[in-house]
MOPAC internal coordinates of N, CA, C and O (Angstrom, degrees):
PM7 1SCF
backbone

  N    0.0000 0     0.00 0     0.00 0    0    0    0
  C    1.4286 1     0.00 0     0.00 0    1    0    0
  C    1.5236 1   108.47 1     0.00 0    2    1    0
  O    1.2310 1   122.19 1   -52.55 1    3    2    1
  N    1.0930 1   113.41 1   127.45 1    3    2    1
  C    1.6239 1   123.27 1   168.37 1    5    3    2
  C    1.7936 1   126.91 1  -102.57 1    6    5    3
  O    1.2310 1   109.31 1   -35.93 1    7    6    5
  N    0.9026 1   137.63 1   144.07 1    7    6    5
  C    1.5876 1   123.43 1   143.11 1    9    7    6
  C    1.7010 1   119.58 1  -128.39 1   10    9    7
  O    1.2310 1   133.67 1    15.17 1   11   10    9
  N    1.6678 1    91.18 1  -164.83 1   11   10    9
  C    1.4790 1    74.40 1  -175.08 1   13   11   10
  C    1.7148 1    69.43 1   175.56 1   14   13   11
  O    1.2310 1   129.84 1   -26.07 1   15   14   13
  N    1.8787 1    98.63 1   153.93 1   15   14   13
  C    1.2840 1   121.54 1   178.30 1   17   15   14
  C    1.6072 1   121.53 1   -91.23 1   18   17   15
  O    1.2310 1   121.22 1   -81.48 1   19   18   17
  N    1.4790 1   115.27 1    98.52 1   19   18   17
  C    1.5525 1    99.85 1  -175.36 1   21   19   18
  C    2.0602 1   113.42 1   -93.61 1   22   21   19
  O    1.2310 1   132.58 1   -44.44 1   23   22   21
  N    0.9891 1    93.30 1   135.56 1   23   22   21
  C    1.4531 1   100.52 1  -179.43 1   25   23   22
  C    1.6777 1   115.43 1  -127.31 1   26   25   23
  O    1.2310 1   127.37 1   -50.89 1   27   26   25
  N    1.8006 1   103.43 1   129.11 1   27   26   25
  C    1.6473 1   114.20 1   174.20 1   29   27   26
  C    1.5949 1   105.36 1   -68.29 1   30   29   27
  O    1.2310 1   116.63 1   146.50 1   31   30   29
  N    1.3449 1   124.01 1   -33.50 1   31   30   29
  C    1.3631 1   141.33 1  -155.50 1   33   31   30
  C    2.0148 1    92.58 1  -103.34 1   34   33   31
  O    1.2310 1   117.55 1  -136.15 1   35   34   33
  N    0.9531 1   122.27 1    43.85 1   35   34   33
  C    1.7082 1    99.32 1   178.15 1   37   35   34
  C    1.7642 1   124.30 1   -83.76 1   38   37   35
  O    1.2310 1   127.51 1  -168.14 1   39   38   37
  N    1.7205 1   103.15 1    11.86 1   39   38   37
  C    1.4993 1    89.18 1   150.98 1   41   39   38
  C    1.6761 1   128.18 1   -54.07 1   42   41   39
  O    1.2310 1   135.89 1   152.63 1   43   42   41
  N    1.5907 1    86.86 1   -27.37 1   43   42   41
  C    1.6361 1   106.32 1  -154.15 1   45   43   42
  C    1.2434 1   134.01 1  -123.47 1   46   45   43
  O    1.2310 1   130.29 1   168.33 1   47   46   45
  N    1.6519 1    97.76 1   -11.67 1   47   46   45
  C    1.8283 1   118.69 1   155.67 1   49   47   46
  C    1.4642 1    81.30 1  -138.34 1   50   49   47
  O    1.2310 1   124.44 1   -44.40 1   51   50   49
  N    1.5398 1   109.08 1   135.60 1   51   50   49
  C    1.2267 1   117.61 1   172.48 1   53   51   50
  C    1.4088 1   116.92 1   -99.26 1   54   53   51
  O    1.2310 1   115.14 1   -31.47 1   55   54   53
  N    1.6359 1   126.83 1   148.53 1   55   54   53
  C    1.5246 1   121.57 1   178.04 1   57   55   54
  C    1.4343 1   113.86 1   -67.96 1   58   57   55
  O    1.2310 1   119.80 1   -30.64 1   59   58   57
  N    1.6149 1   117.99 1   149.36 1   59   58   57
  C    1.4056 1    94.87 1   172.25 1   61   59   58
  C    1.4557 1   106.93 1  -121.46 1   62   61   59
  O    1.2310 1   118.34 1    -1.94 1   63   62   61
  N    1.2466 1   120.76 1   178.06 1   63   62   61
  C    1.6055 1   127.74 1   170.75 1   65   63   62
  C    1.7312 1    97.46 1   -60.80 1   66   65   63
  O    1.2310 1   139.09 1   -14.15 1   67   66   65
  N    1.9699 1    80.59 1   165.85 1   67   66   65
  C    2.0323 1    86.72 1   171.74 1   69   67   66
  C    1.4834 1   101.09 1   -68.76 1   70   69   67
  O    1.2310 1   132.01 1   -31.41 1   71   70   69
  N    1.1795 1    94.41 1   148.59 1   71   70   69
  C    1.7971 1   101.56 1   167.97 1   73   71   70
  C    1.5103 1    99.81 1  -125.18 1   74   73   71
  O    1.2310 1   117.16 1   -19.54 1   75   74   73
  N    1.4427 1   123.00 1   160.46 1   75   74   73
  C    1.5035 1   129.84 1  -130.06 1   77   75   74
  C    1.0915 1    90.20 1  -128.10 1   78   77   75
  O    1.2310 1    91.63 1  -152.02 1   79   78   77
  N    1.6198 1   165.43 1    27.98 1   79   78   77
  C    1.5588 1   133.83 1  -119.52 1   81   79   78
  C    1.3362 1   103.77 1   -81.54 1   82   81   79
  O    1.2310 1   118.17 1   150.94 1   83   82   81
  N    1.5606 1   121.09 1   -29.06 1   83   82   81
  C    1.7456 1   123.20 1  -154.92 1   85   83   82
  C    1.3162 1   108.48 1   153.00 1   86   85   83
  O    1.2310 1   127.38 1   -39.11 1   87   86   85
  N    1.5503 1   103.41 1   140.89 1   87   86   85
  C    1.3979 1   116.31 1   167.70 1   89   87   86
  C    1.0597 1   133.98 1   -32.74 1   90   89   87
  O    1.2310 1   112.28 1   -30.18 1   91   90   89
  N    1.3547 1   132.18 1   149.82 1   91   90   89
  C    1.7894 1   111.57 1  -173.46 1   93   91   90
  C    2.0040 1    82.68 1  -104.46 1   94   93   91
  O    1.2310 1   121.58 1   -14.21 1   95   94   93
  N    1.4237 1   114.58 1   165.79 1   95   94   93
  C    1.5450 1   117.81 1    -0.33 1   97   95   94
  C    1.3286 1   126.96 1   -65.96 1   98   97   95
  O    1.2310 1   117.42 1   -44.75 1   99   98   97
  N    1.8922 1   122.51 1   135.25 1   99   98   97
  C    1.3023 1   111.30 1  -163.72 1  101   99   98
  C    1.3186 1    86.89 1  -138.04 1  102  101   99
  O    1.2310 1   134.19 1   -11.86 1  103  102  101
  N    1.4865 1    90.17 1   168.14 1  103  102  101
  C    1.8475 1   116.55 1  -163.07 1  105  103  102
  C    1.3803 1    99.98 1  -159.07 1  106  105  103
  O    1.2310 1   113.91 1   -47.46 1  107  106  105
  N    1.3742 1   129.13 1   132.54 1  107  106  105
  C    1.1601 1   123.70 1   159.97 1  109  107  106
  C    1.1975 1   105.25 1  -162.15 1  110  109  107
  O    1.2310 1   120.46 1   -39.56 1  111  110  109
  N    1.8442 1   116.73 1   140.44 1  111  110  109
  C    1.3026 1   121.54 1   135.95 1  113  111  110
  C    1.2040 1   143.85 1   -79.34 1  114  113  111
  O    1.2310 1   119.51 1   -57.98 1  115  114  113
  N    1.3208 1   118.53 1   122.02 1  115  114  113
  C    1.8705 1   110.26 1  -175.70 1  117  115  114
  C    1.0713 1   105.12 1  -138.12 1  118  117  115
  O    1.2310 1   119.08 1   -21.44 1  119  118  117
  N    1.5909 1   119.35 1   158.56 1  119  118  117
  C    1.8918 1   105.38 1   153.10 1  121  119  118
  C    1.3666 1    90.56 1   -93.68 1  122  121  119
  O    1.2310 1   134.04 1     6.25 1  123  122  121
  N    1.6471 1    90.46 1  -173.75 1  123  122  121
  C    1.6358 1   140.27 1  -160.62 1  125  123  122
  C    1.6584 1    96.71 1   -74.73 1  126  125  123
  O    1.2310 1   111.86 1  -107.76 1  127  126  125
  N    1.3125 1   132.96 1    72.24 1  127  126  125
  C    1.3846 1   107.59 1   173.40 1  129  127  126
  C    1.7770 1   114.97 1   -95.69 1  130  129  127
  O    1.2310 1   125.69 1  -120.12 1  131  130  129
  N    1.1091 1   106.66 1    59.88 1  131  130  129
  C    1.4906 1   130.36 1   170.86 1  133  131  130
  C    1.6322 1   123.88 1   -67.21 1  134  133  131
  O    1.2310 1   123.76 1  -103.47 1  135  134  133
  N    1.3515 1   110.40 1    76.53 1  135  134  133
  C    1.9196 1   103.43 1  -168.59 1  137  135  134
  C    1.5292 1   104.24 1   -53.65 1  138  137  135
  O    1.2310 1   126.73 1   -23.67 1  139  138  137
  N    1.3521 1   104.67 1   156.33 1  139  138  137
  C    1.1810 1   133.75 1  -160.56 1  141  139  138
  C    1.9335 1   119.56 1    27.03 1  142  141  139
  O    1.2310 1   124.42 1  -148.99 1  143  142  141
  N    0.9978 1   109.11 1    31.01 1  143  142  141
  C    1.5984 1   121.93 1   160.53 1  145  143  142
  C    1.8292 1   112.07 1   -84.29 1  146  145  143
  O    1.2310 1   133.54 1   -69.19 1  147  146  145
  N    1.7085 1    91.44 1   110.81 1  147  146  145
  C    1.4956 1    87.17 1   160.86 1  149  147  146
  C    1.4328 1   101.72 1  -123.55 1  150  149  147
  O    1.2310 1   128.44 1     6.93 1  151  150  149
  N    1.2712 1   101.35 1  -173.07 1  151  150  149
  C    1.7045 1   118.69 1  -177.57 1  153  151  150
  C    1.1689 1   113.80 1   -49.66 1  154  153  151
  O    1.2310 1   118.71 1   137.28 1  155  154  153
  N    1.6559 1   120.06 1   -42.72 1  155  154  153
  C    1.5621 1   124.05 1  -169.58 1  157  155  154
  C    1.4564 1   104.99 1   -96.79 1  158  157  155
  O    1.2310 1   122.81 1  -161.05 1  159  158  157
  N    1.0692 1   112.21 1    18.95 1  159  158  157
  C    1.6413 1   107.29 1  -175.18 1  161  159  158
  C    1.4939 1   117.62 1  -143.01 1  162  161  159
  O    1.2310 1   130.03 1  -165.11 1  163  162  161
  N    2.1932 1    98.26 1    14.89 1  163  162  161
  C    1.6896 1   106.79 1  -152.95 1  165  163  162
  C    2.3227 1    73.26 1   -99.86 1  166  165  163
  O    1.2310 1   106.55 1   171.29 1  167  166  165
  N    0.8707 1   142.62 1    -8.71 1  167  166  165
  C    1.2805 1   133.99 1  -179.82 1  169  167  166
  C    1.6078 1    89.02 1   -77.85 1  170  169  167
  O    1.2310 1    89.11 1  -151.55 1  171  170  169
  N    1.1379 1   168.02 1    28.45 1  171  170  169
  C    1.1601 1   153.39 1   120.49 1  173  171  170
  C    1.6899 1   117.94 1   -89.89 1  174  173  171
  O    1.2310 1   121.13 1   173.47 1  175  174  173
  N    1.1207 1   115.45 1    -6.53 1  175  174  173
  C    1.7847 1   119.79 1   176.34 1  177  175  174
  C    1.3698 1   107.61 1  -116.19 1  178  177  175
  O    1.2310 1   130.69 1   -59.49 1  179  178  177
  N    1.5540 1    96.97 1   120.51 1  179  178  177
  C    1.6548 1    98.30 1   175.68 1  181  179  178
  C    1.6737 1    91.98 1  -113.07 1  182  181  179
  O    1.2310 1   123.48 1    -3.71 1  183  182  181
  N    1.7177 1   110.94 1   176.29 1  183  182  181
  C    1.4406 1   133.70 1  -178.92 1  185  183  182
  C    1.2756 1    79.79 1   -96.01 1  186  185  183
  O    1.2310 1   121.82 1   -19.67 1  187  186  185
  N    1.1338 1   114.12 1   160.33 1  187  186  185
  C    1.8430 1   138.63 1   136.90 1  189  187  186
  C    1.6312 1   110.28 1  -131.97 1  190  189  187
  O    1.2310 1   128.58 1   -67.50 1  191  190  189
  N    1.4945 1   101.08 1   112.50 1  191  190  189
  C    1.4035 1   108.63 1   157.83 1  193  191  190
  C    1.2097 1   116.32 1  -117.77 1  194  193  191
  O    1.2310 1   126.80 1   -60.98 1  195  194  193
  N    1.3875 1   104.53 1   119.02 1  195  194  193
  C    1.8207 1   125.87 1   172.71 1  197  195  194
  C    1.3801 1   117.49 1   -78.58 1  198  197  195
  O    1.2310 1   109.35 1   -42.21 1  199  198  197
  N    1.3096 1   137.56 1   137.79 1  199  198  197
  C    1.4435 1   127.08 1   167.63 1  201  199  198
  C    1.5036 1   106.92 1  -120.65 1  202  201  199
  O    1.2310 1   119.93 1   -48.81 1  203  202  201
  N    1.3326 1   117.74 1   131.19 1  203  202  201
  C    1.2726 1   117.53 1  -174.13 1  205  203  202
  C    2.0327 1   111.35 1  -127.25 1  206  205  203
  O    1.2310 1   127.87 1   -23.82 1  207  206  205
  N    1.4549 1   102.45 1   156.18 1  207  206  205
  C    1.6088 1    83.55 1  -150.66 1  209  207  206
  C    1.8349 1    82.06 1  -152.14 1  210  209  207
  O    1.2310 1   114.57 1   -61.95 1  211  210  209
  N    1.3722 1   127.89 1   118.05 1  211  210  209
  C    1.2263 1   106.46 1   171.93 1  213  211  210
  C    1.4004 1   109.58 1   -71.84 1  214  213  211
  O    1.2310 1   122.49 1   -37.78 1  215  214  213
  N    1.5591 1   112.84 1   142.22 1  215  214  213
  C    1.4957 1   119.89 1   168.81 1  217  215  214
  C    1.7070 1    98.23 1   120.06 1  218  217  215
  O    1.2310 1   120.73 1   156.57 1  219  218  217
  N    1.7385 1   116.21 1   -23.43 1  219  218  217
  C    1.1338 1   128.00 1  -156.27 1  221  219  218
  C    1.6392 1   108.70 1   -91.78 1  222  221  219
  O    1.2310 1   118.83 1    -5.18 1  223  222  221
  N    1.6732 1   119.84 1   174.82 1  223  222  221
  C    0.9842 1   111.48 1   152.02 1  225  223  222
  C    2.0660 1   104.35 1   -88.42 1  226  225  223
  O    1.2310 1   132.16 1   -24.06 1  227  226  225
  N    0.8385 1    94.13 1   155.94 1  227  226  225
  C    1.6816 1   104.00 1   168.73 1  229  227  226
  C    2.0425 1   107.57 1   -94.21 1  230  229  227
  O    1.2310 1   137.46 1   -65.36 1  231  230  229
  N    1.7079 1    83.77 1   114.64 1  231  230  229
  C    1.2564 1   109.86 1  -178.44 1  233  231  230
  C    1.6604 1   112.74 1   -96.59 1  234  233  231
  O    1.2310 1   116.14 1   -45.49 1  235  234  233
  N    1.3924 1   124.94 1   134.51 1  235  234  233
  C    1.3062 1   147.51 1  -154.61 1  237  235  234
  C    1.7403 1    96.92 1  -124.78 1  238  237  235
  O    1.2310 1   116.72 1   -66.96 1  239  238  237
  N    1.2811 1   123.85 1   113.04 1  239  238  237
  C    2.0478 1   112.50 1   136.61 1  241  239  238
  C    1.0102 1    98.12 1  -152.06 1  242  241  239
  O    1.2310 1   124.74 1   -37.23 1  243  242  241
  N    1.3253 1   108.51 1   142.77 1  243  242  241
  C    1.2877 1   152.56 1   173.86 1  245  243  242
  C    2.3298 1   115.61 1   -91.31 1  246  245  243
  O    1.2310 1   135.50 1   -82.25 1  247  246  245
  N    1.3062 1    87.62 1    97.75 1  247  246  245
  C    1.6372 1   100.25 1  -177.65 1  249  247  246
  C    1.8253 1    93.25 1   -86.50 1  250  249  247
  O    1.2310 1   128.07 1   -30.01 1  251  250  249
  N    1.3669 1   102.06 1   149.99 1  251  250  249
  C    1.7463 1   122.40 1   178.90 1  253  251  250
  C    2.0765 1    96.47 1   -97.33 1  254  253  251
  O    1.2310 1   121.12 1   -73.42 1  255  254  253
  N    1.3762 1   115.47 1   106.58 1  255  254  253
  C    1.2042 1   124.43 1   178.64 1  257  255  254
  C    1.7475 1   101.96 1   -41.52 1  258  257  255
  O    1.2310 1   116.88 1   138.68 1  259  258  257
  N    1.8494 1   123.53 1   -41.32 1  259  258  257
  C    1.1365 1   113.51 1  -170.22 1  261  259  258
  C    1.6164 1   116.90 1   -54.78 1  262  261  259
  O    1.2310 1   128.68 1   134.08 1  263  262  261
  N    1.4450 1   100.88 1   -45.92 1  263  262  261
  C    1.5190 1   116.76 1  -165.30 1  265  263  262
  C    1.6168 1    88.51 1   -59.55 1  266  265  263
  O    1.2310 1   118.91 1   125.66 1  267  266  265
  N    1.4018 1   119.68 1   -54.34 1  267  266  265
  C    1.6696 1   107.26 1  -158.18 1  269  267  266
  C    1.3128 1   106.56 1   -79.61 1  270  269  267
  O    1.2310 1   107.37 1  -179.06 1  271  270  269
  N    1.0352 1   141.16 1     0.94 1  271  270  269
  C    1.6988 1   142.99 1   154.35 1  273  271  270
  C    1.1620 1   113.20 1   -54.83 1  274  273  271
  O    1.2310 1   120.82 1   133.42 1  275  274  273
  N    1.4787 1   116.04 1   -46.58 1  275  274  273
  C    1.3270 1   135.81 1  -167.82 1  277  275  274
  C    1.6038 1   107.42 1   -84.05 1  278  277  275
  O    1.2310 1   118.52 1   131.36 1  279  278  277
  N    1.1714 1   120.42 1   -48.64 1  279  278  277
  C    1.8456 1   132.86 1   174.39 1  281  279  278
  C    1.6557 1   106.25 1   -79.50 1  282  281  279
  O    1.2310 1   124.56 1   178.44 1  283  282  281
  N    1.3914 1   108.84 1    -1.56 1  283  282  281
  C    1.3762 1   105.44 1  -167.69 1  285  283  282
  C    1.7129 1   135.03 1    45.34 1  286  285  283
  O    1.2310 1   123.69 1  -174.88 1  287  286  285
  N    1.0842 1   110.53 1     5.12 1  287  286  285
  C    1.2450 1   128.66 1  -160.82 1  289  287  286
  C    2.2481 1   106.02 1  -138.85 1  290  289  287
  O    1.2310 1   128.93 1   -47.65 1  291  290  289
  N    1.3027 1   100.39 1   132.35 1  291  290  289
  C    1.3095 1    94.16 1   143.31 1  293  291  290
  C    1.8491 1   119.30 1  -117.31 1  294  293  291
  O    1.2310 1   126.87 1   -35.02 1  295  294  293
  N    1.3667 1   104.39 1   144.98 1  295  294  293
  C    1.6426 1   103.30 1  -153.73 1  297  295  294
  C    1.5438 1   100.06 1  -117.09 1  298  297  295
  O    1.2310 1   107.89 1   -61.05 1  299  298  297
  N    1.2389 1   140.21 1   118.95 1  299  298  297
  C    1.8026 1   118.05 1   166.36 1  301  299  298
  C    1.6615 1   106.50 1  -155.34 1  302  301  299
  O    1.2310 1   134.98 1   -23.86 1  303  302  301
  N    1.2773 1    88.61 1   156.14 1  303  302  301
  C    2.0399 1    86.22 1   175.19 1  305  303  302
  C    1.2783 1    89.67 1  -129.72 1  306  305  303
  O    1.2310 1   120.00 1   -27.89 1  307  306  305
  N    1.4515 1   117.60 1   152.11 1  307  306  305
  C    1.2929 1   128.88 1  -173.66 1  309  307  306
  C    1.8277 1    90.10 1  -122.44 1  310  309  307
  O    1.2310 1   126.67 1   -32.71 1  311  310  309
  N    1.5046 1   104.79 1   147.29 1  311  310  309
  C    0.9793 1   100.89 1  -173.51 1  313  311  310
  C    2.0198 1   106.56 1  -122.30 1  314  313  311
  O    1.2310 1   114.23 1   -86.70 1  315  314  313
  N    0.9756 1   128.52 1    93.30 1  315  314  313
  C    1.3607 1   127.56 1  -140.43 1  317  315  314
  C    1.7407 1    93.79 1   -89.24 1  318  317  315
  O    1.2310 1   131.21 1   -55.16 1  319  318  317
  N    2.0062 1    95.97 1   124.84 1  319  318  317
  C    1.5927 1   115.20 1  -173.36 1  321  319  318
  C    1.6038 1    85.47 1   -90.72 1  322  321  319
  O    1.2310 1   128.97 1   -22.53 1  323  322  321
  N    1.2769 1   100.32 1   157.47 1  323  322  321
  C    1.9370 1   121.44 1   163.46 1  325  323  322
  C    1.3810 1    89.34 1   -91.17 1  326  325  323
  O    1.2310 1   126.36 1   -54.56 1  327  326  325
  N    1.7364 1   105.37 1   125.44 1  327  326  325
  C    1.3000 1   116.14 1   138.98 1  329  327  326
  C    1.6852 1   125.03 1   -26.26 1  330  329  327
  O    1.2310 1   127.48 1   -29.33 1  331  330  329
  N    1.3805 1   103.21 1   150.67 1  331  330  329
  C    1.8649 1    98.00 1  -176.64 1  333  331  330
  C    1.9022 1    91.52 1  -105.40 1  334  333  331
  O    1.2310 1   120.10 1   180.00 1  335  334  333

C-alpha cells in the first residue's frame, strides 16, 4: 500500500512522493501532518492511496482532505481483482 498528498494549490500544500507505510492488511491512526494545509485550503488537497499486490489489479482512490477533516476519518476497503 502506498499514499501520497496531491495538491491543485502546491505553492502552498506541496505534492509528496508515494510513501510505503506497510503491507496491507492495514489500519492506521494518524493526523494530517500536511505543511501548509489548513481547513480553508484542505478542498484543494486530496490523499491518494494505491494498493498494489502481485497477481493483482492495482487499485487507485483518491479521498478530498476537506471531507476527512470534517468525518475525521479516512474510510475504504479495497477489494483485490486477479489479474487476467
Amino acid at each position: 500500500m502506498f499514499y501520497r498528498v496531491l495538491s491543485s494549490i502546491p505553492a502552498v500544500v506541496k505534492n509528496t512522493n508515494e510513501t510505503h507505510p506497510m503491507t496491507t492488511p492495514y489500519e492506521e491512526t494518524r493526523s494530517f501532518n500536511i505543511l501548509g494545509l489548513t481547513y480553508e485550503n484542505s478542498r484543494d488537497v486530496q490523499i491518494e492511496i494505491k494498493v498494489v499486490k502481485t497477481g493483482y489489479e492495482t487499485q487507485v482512490k483518491r479521498f478530498n482532505v476537506h471531507q476527512a477533516l470534517d468525518q475525521q476519518e479516512i474510510s475504504s476497503y479495497f477489494m483485490l481483482v486477479p489479474k487476467e
